[in-house]
N, C-alpha and C positions, 0 to 999 in steps of 0.2 A: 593196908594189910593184904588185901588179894597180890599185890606185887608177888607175894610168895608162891603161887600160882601161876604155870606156867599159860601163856596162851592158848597152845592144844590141851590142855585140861579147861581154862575157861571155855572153849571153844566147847568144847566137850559136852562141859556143866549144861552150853544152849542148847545143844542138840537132847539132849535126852529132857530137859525141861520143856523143848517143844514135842517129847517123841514119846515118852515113859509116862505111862499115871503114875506107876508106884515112885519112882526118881520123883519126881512133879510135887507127889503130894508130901512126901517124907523133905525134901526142901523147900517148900513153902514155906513150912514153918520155923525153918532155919538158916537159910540167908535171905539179907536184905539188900534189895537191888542197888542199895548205893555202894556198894562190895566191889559193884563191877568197876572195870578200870575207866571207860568212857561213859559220855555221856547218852551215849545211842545203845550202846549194852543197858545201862540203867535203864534205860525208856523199853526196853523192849522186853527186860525182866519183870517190868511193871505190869507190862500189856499180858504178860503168861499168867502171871499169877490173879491179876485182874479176872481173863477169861476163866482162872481156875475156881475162882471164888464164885464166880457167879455161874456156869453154868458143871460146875466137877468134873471137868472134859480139858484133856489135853486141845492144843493149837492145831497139832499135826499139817494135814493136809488144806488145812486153811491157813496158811501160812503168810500168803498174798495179800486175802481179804481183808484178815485181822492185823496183823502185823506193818505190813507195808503201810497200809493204807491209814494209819494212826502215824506216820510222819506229813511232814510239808515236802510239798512236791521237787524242790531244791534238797531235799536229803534223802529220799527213794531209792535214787539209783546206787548210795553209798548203803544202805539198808540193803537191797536185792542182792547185791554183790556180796556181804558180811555173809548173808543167810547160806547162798549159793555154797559160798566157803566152806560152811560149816555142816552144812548137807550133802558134803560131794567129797567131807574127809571121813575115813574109818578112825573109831574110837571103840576100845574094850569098855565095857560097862561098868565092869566091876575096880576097875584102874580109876575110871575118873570118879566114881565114887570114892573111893576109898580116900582120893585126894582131897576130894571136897570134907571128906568125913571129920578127915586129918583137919582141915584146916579148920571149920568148924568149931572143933573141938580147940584148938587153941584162941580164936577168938571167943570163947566164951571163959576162958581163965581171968 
C-alpha cells in the first residue's frame, strides 16, 4: 500500500519523524513501520518510534548514535547515505503531512 506514496513524501515522513515531536507523536500511533517500502526504512521506523516510547524525545541530532549504530557494520554506510538524503532535501511540512494523513486514512477503510 505505501506504493501510493511517493519517495519524496516517504522520504519526507523520515525526516520529520526524526525532526518534529508533534509529526512524531501524532504518527506513532498511526503508521506501522512495516508500511515502509524497505527493509532498512522498517528498521529505522522501528528505532524512532522505539526511542519515542521510551524516552518522549525525538532522534534529532543523534541521528549517528541511535540510528546508524542499530545496523551491522556491512549496512552503515547504505544507512548514512539514506539519512544524509533525506536531511540534505527540503520538504513543506504541511504537504507531507497531509499525504501521509491521506494515506492513513484509506488504509484504515
Amino acid at each position: 500500500m505505501i506504493e501510493n506514496i511517493s519517495d519524496d513524501v516517504q522520504d519526507g515522513a523520515f525526516y520529520f519523524l526524526l525532526t518534529d515531536k508533534k509529526f512524531l507523536q501524532i504518527c506513532r500511533t498511526k503508521l506501522s513501520p512495516i508500511l515502509f517500502k524497505s527493509p532498512i526504512q522498517q528498521k529505522i521506523c522501528r528505532i524512532i518510534f522505539d526511542f519515542w516510547d521510551k524516552y518522549q524525545n525525538i532522534v534529532d541530532s543523534n541521528v549517528d548514535e541511535i540510528i546508524v549504530s542499530a545496523f551491522k557494520e556491512d549496512e552503515q554506510n547504505l544507512v548514512i547515505q539514506y539519512l544524509t538524503k533525506i536531511f540534505s532535501a527540503k520538504y513543506v511540512k504541511e504537504y507531507i503531512y497531509d499525504k501521509i494523513d491521506l494515506f492513513i486514512q484509506k488504509i484504515n477503510f
